[in-house]
C-alpha positions as CSV (number, residue, x, y, z in Angstrom):
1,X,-23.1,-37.8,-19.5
2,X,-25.0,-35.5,-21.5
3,X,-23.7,-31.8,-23.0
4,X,-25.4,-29.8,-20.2
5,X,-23.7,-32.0,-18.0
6,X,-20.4,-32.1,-19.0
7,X,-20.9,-28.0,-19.7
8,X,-21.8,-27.4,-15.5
9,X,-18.8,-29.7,-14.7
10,X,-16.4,-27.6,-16.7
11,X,-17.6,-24.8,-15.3
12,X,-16.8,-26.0,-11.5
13,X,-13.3,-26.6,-12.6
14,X,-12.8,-23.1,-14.5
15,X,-14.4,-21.2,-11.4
16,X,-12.2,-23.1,-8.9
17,X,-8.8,-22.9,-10.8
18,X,-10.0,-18.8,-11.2
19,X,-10.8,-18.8,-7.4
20,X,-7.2,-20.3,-6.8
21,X,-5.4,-17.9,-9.2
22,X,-7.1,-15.1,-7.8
23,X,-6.2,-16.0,-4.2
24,X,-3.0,-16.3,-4.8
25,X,-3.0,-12.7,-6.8
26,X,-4.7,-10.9,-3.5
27,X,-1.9,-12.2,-1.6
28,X,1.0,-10.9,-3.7
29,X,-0.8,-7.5,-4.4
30,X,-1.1,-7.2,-0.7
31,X,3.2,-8.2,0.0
32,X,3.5,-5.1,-3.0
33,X,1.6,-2.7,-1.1
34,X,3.2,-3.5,1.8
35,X,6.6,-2.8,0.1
36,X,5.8,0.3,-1.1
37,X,4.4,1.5,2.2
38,X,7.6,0.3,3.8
39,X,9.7,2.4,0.9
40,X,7.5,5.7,1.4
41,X,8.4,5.6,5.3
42,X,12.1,4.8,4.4
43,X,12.1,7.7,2.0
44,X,10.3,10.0,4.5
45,X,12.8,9.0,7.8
46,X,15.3,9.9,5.5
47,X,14.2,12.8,4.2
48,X,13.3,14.2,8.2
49,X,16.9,13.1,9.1
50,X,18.7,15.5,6.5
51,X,16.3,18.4,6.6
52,X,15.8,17.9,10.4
53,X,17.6,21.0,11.6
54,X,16.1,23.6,9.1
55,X,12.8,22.2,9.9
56,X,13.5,22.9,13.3
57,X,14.1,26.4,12.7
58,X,11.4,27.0,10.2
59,X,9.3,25.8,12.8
60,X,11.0,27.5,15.7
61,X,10.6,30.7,13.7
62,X,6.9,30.0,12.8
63,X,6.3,29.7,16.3
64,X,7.9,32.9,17.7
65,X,6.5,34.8,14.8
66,X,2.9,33.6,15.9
67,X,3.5,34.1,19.9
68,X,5.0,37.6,19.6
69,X,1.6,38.9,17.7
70,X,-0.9,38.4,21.3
């Protein structure tokens, strides 16, 4: 097997274990984001459940504000 050979061969391999490695690196990144998009919606029910009722009258009042000026 000559040097240019054996070079191409090694290459194959490092490509295919980097292909592998990288696979496997897109599919945790992905379970991550999907974490975190899980913990924003968490924080934001959560947040809406304990400021519900003075969103409800910032909003009542935004509305009768903007209806009595027809």
């Amino acid at each position: 097997m000559s040097l240019i050979e054996l070079g191409w061969l090694l290459a194959g391999r490092l490509q295919a274990r980097w292909q592998r490695l990288h696979a496997v690196h897109a599919g945790q990144s992905t379970v991550e984001y999907a974490l975190v998009g899980a913990l924003v919606i968490i924080a934001a029910a959560g947040a809406l459940t304990l400021l519900g009722g003075q969103l409800n009258s910032v909003f009542t009042h935004i509305s009768t504000t903007l209806g009595g000026s027809h």
